[in-house]
N, C-alpha and C positions, 0 to 999 in steps of 0.2 A: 696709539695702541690702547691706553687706556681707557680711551671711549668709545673702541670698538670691543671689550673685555664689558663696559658697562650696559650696551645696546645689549651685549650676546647674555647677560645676565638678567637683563631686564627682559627677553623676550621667552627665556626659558620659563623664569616665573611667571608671564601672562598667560604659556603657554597650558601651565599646569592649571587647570579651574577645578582641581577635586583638592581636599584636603587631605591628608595623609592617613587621617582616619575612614575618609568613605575610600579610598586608597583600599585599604588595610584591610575593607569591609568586602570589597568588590575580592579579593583577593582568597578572603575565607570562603564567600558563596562559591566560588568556582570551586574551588577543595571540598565543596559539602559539608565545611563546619559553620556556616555563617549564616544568615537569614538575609531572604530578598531583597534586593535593592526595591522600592516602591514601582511600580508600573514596568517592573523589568520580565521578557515574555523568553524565555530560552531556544534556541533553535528547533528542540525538541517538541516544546509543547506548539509551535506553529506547526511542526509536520503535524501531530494530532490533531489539531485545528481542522489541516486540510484532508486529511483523510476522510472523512466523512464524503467531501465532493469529490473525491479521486474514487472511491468507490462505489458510489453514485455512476459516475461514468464508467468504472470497467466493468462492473455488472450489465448494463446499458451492453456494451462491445460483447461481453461474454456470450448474451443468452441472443443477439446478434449473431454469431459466428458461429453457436451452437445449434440454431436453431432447423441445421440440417440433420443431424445427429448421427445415430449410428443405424446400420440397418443385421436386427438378431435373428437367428432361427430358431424357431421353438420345436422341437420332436415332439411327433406325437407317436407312429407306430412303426417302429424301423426307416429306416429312410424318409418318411412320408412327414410333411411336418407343413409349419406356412413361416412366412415371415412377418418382422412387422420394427418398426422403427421408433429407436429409444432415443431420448432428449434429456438433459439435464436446464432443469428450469431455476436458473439462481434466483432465490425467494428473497434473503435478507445477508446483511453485512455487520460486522462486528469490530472495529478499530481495535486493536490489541495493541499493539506498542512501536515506540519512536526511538532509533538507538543512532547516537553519533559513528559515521564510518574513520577509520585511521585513516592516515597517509598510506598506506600501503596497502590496506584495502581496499577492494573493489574500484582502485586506479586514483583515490583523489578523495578527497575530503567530503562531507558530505550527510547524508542521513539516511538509513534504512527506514521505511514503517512499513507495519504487518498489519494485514487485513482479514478474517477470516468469513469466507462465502459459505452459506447455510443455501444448499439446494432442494430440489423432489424431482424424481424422475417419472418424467411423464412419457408414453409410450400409443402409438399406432394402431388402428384395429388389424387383425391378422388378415394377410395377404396371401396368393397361393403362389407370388413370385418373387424377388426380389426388386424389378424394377417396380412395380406397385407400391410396393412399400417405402421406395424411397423416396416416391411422389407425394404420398401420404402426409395426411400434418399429424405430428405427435399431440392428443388432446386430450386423453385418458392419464388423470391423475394417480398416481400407483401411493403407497405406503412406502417406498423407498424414499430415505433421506442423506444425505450427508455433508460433511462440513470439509473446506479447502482452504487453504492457507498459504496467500501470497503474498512476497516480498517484492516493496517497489520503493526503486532510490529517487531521491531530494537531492538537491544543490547546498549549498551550507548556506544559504540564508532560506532554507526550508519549503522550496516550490519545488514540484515536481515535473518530472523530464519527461511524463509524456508516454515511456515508454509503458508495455505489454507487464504485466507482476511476472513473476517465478512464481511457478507453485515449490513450497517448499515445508517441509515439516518441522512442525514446530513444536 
């Protein structure tokens, strides 16, 4: 019994290879009173990492799937007016922020990051029907701009799933 009480003692300490003070240390960083462990990367700052190529790609899929657009009418004198076909053209992307999800959020552990899409709406020469215009390619640059804000989840070691963002306000 004794030398099964000494193996079980001896294997607890082999098992420990940190000291009580990097212990101690590892313990304050997670509380936020501590400074870094040397070469230690958080699960947050790997979503940030990857956000840049995760946006890269749903920009790519965005102005893909948008590139049908919408088809407007413009009046011009009572009734009488022409058509003509608007696009949103996602220009640039802006990584904003990486936030750990709860257990009871969003079904499971994990990581939110938020991406924000800068577009211009580009638009159709006018049409006198509506199927013309929707054949139409959208190629006229306009002065309309705006910015879109999607949320897309990580696994908790910080790779992402793949799926479509939320647009969501942020």
């Amino acid at each position: 019994m004794k030398k099964l009480a000494l193996v079980a003692v001896c294997a607890l300490l082999c098992s420990c290879q940190r000291t009580p003070g990097e212990v101690m240390q590892k313990v304050k960083y997670d509380f936020g009173i501590g400074e870094k462990p040397e070469g230690y990367v958080s699960g947050a700052e790997r979503v940030m990492q990857n956000l840049d190529k995760v946006a890269q790609t749903e920009m790519k899929r965005m102005n893909i799937e948008g590139r049908h657009g919408e088809v407007q009418f413009q009046e011009e004198e009572g009734l009488r007016g022409s058509y003509y076909k608007q696009v949103k053209l996602y220009e640039d992307f802006y990584p904003l922020d990486a936030r750990a999800t709860s257990k009871a959020a969003e079904g499971g552990r994990g990581y939110l990051g938020y991406i924000e899409y800068t577009y211009r709406v580009c638009q159709s020469e006018r049409k006198p029907n509506r199927t013309e215009a929707a054949a139409a390619s959208a190629t006229i640059r306009t002065n309309q701009t705006g910015r879109e804000t999607f949320r897309y989840t990580f696994s908790p070691g910080g790779v992402w799933d793949g799926k479509k963002g939320e647009k969501t306000r942020r």
